[in-house]
C-alpha positions as a Python dict, from the first residue, in 0.01 Angstrom:
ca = {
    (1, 'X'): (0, 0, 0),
    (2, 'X'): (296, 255, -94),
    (3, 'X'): (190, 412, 239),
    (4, 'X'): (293, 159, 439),
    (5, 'X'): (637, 277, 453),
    (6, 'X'): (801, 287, 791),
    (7, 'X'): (541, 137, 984),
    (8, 'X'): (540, -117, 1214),
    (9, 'X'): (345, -457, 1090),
    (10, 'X'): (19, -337, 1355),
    (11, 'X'): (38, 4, 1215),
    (12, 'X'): (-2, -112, 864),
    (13, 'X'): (-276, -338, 956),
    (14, 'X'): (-437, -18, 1136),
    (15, 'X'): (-378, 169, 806),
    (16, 'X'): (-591, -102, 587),
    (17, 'X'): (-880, -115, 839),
    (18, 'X'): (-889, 273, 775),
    (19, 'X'): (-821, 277, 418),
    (20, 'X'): (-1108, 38, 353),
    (21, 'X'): (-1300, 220, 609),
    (22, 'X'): (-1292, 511, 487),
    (23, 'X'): (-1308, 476, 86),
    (24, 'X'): (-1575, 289, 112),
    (25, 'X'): (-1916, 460, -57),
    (26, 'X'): (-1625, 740, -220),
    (27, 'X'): (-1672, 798, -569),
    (28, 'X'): (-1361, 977, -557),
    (29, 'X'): (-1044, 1076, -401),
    (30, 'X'): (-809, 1320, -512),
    (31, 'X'): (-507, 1229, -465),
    (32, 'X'): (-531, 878, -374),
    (33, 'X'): (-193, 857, -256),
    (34, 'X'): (-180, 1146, -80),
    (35, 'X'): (-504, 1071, 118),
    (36, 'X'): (-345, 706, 183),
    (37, 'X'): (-15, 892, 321),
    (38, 'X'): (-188, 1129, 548),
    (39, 'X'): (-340, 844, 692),
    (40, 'X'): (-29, 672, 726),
    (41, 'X'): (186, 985, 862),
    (42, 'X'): (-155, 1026, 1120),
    (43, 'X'): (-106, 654, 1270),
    (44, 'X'): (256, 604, 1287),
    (45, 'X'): (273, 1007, 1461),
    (46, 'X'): (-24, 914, 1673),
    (47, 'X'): (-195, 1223, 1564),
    (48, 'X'): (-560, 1258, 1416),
    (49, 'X'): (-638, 1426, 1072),
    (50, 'X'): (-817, 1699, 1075),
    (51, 'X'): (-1154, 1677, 850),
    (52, 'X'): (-1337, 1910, 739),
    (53, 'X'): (-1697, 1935, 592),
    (54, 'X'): (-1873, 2281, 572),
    (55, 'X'): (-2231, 2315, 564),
    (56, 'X'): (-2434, 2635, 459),
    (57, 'X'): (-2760, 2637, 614),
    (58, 'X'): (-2973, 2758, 325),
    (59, 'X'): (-3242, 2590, 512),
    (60, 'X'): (-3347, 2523, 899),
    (61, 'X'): (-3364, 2129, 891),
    (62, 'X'): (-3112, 1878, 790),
    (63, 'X'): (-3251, 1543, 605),
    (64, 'X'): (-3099, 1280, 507),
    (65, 'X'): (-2925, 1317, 193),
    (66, 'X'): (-2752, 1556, 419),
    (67, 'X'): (-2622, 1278, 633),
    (68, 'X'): (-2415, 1091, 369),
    (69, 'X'): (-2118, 1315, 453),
    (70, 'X'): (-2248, 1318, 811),
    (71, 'X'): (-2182, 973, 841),
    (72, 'X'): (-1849, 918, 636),
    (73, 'X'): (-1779, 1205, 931),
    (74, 'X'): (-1878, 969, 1202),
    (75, 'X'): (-1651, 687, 1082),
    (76, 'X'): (-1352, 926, 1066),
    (77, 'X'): (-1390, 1024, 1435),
    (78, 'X'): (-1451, 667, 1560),
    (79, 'X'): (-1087, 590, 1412),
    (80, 'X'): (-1003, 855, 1640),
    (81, 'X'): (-992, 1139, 1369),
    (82, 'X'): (-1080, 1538, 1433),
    (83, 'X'): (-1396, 1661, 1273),
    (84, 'X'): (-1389, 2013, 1164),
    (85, 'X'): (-1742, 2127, 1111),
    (86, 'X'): (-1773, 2451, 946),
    (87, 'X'): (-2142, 2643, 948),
    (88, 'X'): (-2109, 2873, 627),
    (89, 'X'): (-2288, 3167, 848),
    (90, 'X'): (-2082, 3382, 598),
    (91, 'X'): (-2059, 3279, 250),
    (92, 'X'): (-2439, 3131, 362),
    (93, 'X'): (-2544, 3492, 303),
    (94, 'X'): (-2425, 3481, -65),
    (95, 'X'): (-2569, 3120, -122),
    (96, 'X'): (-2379, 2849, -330),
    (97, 'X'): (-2416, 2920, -707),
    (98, 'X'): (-2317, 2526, -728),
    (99, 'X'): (-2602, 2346, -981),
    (100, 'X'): (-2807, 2674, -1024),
    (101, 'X'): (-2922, 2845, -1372),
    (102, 'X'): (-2948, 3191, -1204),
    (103, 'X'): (-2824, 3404, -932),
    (104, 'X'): (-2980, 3241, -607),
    (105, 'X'): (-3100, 3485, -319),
    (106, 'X'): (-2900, 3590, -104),
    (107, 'X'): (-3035, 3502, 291),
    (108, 'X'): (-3036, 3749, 577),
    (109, 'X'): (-2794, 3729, 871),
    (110, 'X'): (-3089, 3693, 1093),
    (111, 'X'): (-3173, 3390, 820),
    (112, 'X'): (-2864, 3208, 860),
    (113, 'X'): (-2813, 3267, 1226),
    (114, 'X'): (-3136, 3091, 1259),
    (115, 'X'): (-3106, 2802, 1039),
    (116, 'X'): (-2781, 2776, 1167),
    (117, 'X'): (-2869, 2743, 1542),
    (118, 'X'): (-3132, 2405, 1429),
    (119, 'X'): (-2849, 2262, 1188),
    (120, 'X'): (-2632, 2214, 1532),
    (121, 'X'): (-2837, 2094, 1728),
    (122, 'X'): (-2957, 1828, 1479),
    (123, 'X'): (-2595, 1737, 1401),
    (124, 'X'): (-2542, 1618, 1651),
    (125, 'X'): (-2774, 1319, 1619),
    (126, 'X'): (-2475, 1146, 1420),
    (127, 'X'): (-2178, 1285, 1544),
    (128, 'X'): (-1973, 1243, 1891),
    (129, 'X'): (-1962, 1647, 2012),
    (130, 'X'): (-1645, 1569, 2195),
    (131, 'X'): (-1466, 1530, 1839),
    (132, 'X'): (-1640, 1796, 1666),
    (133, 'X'): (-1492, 2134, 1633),
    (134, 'X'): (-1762, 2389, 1497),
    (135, 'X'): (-1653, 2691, 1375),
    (136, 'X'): (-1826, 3002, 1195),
    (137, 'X'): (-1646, 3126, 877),
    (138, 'X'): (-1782, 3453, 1003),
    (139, 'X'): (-1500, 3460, 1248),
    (140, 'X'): (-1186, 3443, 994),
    (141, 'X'): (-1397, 3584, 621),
    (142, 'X'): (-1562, 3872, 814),
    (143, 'X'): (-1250, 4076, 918),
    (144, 'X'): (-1063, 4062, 627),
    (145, 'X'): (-991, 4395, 514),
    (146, 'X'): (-1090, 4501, 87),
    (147, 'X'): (-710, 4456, 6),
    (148, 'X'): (-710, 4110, 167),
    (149, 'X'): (-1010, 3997, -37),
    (150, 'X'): (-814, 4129, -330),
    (151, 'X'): (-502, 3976, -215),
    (152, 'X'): (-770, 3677, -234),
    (153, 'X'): (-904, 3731, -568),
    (154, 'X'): (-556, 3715, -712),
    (155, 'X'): (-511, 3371, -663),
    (156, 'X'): (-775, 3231, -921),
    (157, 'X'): (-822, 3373, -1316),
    (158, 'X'): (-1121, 3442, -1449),
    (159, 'X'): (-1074, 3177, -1729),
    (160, 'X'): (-1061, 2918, -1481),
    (161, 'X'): (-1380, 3062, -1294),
    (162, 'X'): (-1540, 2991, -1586),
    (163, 'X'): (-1430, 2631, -1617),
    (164, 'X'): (-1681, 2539, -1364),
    (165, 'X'): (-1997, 2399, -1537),
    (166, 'X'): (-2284, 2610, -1393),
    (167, 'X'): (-2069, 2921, -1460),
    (168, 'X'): (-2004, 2796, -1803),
    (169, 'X'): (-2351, 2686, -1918),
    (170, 'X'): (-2488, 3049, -1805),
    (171, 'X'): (-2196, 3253, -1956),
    (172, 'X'): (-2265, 3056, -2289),
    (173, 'X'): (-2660, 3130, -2229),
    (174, 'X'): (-2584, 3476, -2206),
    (175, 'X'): (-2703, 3503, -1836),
    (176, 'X'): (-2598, 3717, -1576),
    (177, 'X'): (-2343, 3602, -1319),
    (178, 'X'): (-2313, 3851, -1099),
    (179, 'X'): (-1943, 3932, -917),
    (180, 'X'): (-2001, 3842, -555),
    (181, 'X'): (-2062, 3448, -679),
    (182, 'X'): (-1715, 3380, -813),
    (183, 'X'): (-1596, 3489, -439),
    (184, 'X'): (-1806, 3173, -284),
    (185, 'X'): (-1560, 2899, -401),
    (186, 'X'): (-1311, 3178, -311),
    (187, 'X'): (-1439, 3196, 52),
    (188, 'X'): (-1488, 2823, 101),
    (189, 'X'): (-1179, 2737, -39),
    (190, 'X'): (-1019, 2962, 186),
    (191, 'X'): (-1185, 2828, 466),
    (192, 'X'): (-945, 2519, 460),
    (193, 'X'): (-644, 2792, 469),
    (194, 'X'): (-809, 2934, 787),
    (195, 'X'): (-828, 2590, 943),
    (196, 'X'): (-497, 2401, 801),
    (197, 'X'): (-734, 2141, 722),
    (198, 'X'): (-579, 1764, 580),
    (199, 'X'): (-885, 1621, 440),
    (200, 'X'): (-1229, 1780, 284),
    (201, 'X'): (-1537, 1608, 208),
    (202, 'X'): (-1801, 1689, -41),
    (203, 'X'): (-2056, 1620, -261),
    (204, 'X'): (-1978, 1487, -662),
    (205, 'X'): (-2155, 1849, -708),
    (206, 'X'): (-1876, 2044, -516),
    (207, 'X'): (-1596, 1923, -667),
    (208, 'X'): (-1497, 2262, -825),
    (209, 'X'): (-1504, 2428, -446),
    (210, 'X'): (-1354, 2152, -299),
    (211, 'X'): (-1065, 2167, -526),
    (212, 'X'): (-1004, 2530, -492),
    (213, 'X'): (-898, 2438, -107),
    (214, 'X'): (-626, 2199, -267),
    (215, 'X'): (-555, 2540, -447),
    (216, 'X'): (-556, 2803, -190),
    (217, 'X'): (-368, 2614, 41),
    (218, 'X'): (-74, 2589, -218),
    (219, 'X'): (-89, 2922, -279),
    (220, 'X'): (-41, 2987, 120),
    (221, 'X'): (249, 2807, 164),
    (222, 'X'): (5, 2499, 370),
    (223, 'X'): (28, 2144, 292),
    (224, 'X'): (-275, 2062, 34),
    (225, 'X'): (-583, 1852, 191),
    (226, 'X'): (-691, 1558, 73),
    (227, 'X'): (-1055, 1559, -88),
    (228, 'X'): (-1320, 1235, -49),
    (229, 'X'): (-1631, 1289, -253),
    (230, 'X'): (-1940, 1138, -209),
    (231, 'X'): (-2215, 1065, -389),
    (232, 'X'): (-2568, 1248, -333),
    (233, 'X'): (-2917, 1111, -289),
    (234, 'X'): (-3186, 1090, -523),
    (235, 'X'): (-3502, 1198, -361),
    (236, 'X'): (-3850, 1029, -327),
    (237, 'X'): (-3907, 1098, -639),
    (238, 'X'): (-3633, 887, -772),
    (239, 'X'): (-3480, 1123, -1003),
    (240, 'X'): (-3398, 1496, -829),
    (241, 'X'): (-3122, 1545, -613),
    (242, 'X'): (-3304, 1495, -216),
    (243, 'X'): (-3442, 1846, -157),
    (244, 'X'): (-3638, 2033, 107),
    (245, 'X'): (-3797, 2250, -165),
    (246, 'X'): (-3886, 1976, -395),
    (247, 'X'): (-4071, 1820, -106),
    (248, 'X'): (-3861, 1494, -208),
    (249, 'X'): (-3679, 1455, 154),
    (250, 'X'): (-3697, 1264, 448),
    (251, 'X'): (-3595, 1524, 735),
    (252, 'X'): (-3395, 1356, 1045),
    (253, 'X'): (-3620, 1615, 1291),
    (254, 'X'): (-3969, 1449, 1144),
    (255, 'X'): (-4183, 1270, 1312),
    (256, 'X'): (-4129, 879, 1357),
    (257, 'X'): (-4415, 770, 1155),
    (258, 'X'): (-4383, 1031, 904),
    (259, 'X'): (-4016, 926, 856),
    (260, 'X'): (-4108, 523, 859),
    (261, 'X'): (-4408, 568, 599),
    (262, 'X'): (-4189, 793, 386),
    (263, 'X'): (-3901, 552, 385),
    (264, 'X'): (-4131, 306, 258),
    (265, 'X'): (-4221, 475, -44),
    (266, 'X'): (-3845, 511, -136),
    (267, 'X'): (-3823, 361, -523),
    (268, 'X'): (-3714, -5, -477),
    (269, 'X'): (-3418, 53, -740),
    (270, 'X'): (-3319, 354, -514),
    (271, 'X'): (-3332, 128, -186),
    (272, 'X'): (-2959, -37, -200),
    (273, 'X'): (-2810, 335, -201),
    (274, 'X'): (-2995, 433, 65),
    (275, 'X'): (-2927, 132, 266),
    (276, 'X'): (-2518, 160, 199),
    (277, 'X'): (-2504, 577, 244),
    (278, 'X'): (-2742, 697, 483),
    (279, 'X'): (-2807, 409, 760),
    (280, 'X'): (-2551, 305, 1041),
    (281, 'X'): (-2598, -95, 946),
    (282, 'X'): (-2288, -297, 969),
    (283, 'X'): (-2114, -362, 665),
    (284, 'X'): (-2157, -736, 688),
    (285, 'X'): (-2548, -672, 774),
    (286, 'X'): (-2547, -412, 440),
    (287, 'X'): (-2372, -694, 188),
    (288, 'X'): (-2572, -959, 309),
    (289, 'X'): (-2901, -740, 232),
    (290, 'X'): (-2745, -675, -114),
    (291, 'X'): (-2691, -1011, -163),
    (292, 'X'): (-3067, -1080, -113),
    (293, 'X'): (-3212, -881, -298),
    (294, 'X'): (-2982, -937, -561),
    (295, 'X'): (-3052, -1328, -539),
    (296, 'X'): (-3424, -1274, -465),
    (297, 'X'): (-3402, -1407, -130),
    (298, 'X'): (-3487, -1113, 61),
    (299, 'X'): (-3844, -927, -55),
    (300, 'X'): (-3793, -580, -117),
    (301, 'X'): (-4063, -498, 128),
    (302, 'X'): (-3921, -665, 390),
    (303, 'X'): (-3551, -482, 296),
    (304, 'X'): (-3753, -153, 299),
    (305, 'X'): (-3929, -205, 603),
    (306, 'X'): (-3590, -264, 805),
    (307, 'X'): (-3458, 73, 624),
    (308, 'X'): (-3730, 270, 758),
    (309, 'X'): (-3725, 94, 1113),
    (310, 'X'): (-3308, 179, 1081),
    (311, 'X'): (-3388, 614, 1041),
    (312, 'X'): (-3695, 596, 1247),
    (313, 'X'): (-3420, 402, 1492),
    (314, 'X'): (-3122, 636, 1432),
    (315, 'X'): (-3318, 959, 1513),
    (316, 'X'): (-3563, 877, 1750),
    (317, 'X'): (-3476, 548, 1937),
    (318, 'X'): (-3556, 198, 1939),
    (319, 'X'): (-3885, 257, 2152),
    (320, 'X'): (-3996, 481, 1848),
    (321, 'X'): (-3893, 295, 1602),
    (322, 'X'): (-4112, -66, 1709),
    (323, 'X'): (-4403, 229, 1733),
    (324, 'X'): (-4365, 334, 1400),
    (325, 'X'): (-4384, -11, 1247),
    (326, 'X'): (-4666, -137, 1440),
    (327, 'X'): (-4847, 208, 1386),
    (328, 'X'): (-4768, 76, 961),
    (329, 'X'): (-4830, -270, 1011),
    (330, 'X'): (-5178, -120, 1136),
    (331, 'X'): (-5273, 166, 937),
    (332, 'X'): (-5115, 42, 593),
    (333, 'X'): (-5081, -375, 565),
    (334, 'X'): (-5420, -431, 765),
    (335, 'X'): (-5601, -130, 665),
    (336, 'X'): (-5691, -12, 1008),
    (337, 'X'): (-5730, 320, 1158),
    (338, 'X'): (-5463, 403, 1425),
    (339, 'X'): (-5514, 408, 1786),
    (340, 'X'): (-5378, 714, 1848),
    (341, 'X'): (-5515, 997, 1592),
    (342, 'X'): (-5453, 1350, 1787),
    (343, 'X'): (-5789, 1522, 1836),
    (344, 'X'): (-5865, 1842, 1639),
    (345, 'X'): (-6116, 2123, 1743),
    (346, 'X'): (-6380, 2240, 1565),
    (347, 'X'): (-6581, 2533, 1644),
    (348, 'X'): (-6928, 2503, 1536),
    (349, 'X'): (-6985, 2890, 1533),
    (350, 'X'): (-6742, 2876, 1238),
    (351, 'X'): (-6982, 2664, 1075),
    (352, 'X'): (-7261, 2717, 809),
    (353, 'X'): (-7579, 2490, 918),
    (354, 'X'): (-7321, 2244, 1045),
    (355, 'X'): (-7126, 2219, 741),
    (356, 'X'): (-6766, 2329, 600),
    (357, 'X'): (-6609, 2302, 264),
    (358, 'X'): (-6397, 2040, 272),
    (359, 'X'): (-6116, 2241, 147),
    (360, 'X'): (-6077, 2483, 408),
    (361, 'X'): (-6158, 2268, 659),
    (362, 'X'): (-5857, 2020, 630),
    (363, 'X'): (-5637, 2305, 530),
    (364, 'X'): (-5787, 2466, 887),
    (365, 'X'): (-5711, 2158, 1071),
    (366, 'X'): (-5323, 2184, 925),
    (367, 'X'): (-5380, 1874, 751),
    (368, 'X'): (-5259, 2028, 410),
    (369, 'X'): (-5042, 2341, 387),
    (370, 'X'): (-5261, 2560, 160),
    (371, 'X'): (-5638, 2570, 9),
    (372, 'X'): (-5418, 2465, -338),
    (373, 'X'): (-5277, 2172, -195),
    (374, 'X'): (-5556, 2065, -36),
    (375, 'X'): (-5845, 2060, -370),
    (376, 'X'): (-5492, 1875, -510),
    (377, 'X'): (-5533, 1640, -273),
    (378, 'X'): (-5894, 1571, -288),
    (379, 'X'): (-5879, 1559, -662),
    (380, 'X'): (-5642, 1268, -645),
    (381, 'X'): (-5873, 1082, -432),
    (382, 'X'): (-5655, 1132, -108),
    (383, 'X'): (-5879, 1270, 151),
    (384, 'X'): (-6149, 1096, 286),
    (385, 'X'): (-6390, 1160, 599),
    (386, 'X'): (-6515, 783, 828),
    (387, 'X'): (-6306, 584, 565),
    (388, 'X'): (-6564, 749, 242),
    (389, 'X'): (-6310, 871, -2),
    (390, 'X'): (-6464, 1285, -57),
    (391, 'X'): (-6503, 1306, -440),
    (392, 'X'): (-6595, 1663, -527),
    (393, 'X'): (-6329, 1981, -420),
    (394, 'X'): (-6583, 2232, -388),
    (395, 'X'): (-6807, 1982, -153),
    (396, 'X'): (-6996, 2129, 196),
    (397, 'X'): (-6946, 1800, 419),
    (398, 'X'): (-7127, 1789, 761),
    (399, 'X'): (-6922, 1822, 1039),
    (400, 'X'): (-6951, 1567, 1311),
    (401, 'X'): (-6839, 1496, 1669),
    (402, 'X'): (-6548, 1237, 1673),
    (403, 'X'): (-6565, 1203, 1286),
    (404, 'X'): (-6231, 1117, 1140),
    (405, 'X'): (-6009, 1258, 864),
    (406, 'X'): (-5790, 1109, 665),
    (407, 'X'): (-5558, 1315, 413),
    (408, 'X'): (-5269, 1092, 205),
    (409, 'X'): (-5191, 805, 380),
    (410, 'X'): (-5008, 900, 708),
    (411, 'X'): (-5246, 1201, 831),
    (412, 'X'): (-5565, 1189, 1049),
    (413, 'X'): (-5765, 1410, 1248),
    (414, 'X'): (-6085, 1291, 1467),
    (415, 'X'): (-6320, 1668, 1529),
    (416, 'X'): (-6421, 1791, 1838),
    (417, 'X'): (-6670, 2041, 1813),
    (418, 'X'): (-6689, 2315, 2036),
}
C-alpha cells in the first residue's frame, strides 16, 4: 500500500488487517487513498478515526437492512475506532427527499423524539455503547441564526442541486420540489462540519449527501472525510429496497419465531447477501458457506436455516434462538401444532348463537391488522380453524372452547370463551 509510508513493519501489518477489514462488503470508497491514509496516519499516531453514520428515524423500529452500516460500524470500533452516531432529530422533521417522486411528509417533533428514543435503545444490540458517541443534530442545526443558514446555502448552486437524480427526474417531470428539501443534504452534510468527522458511511442511495460532507468540510477550512458506501438490502420480496412500509422487513425488535420463519422465506438467490452483510459470521465461516452453495454441497435450506438461527441469535440469544428452530422444525418440517400457542379470550356475549364471522373475529383476536387484510388472508387459503383450511370470507364459524386458529404460517390463537 502507498499508505504504508513511515510505519513500522507491525504497523503496516495492522494497516492490512484493517484495510481488508474494513473494505470488505464496500461497493465504494471515495477516495481510496485517502481512506487508506487516514487509516495509516490513525495507527502510526495511535489515535482512532472518527466515523460517522447518521440515522433519521422516519420510523420507530430498526430492521435489518438497517444493520448493514450498523455492522461495518461494529468492525470499525473493534479496531479500536470512534463511532459517531448521529440521530437526524432535526433534518428528521423535513424527511430525506433521497429515492422519492414527491415531497415526503414532514414528521412532528413529538414524531421524531419518539422514534428516536426506540432507534437507541435498539442500537445498541450491535454496537459497544462505550465507543459510541450519539449526538442530536438538533443541538448544532437548531441555533443557527437565518444569516447562518444563508451563509450555508451559499456553498452549493442550484445547478448542482439539480444534479442529484431524484431532483432531476422530478424537475424534468415538471413536479414540485419544494425549497426546504435542497437544505437536507445541506444539513447533513453539515453535520460532518459540526463533528470534524474523518470517515462517513452510507448507503449506494446517499451518495449525493454523503458527498456534500466531502464538500462542506472544504469549504470550512476541515480536512475532507473519507466516504465507505454500502450496499442496501433487497427485501422479502426480492426486488424492493427492505422497507417497514412495504411490509418486506425483518425488524431486529420482532419476536424470535417471527424473525426465524421470516428469514426462512428470504429468496434463495437473495440468501448469500444476507449472509455476508447483515449476520456477525466469521469470514472464514461466510466463504466456506459460499463455497457450498456454490458447489452444491451445502442445501440451501440448511444455509437458510443457520441464517435465521444467526438473527434470531444476534437479537435475542442463543436460548431463543434453539427455541425458534425447534418451534420450525415443529410447526413447519413436521406439520405439527406448537406447544405453546398463547390463549385468546372470547366473550360469548359478543357472540350471535355461538357464532362470529370469521373476519372480524381473527382481526378481533389481533391475528390480522384490519377486516381488509384479514378476507385477504382467507381468500388465499391462509386461515384455518382445528387444522380445516376456512374457504368462504363472509363465513359465520362456531366458536369453540380451546379451538385453535391458525392465520399464515407463524400465527395461532387457541379461544377461551368467557
Amino acid at each position: 500500500m502507498n499508505s504504508d509510508v513511515g510505519l513500522k513493519e507491525e504497523q503496516v501489518v495492522e494497516l492490512e488487517k484493517q484495510w481488508e477489514m474494513l473494505s470488505r462488503g464496500a461497493v465504494e470508497i471515495i477516495p481510496e487513498n485517502e481512506f487508506k491514509q487516514k487509516l495509516a496516519k490513525s495507527i502510526k499516531d495511535k489515535k482512532p478515526l472518527k466515523v460517522k453514520l447518521g440515522l433519521d428515524p422516519s420510523a420507530p423500529d430498526i430492521h435489518i437492512g438497517h444493520t448493514v452500516p450498523l455492522q461495518k460500524l461494529r468492525q470499525f470500533q473493534d479496531l479500536g475506532h470512534v463511532v459517531q452516531l448521529v440521530i437526524g432529530d432535526f433534518t428528521g422533521q423535513i424527511g430525506d427527499p433521497t429515492g422519492k417522486s414527491e415531497t415526503r411528509k414532514q414528521l412532528t417533533k413529538e414524531q421524531v423524539k419518539e422514534n428516536a428514543e426506540t432507534y437507541i435503545k435498539q442500537l445498541f444490540k450491535i454496537l459497544d455503547k462505550n465507543k459510541t458517541e450519539v449526538d442530536f443534530n438538533s443541538t448544532w442545526l437548531a441555533p443557527l441564526t437565518f444569516v447562518d443558514v444563508v451563509h450555508l446555502s451559499s456553498k452549493m448552486t442550484v445547478a448542482r442541486m439539480l444534479e442529484r437524480d431524484d431532483f432531476e427526474k422530478r424537475f424534468r417531470s415538471n413536479e414540485s420540489i419544494s425549497v426546504h428539501e435542497f437544505f437536507y443534504p445541506l444539513m447533513q452534510g453539515y453535520d460532518s462540519v459540526a463533528l470534524k468527522s474523518d470517515i462517513e458511511l452510507g448507503g449506494t442511495d446517499q451518495k449525493f449527501n454523503l458527498l456534500m460532507g466531502r464538500h462542506l468540510q472544504k469549504e470550512y477550512g476541515q480536512e475532507q472525510q473519507a466516504i465507505l458506501m454500502l450496499p442496501l438490502i433487497e427485501g422479502l420480496d426480492g426486488v424492493q429496497k427492505m422497507s417497514k412500509s412495504l411490509g418486506n422487513y425483518i425488524g431486529i425488535d420482532e419476536e424470535p419465531n417471527e424473525i426465524y420463519g421470516k428469514s426462512m422465506s428470504i429468496p434463495d438467490e437473495l440468501m448469500v447477501k444476507y449472509i455476508k452483510l447483515v449476520t456477525d459470521l466469521p469470514h472464514d465461516e461466510v466463504s466456506n458457506m459460499v463455497q457450498g452453495l456454490e458447489t452444491e454441497t451445502l442445501h440451501p435450506r440448511d444455509a437458510k436455516m443457520k441464517l435465521a438461527f444467526t438473527l434470531v441469535r444476534m437479537y435475542h440469544g442463543e436460548e431463543a434462538a434453539i427455541g425458534a428452530e425447534n418451534h420450525f422444525k415443529t410447526v413447519f418440517q413436521k406439520g405439527a401444532l406448537p406447544e405453546d400457542i398463547p390463549a385468546m379470550e372470547v366473550d360469548q356475549a359478543q357472540l350471535t348463537d355461538g357464532k362470529a364471522w370469521i373476519v372480524k373475529l381473527i382481526s378481533e383476536l389481533g391475528l390480522v391488522p384490519s377486516n381488509g387484510e384479514g378476507r385477504r388472508m382467507v381468500k388465499q387459503g391462509a386461515v384455518k380453524i382445528d387444522g380445516i383450511k376456512v374457504e368462504d370470507a363472509d363465513a359465520e364459524v362456531e366458536v369453540k372452547q380451546d379451538m385453535v386458529i391458525q392465520v399464515g404460517k407463524r400465527k395461532f390463537a387457541k379461544i377461551t370463551l368467557i
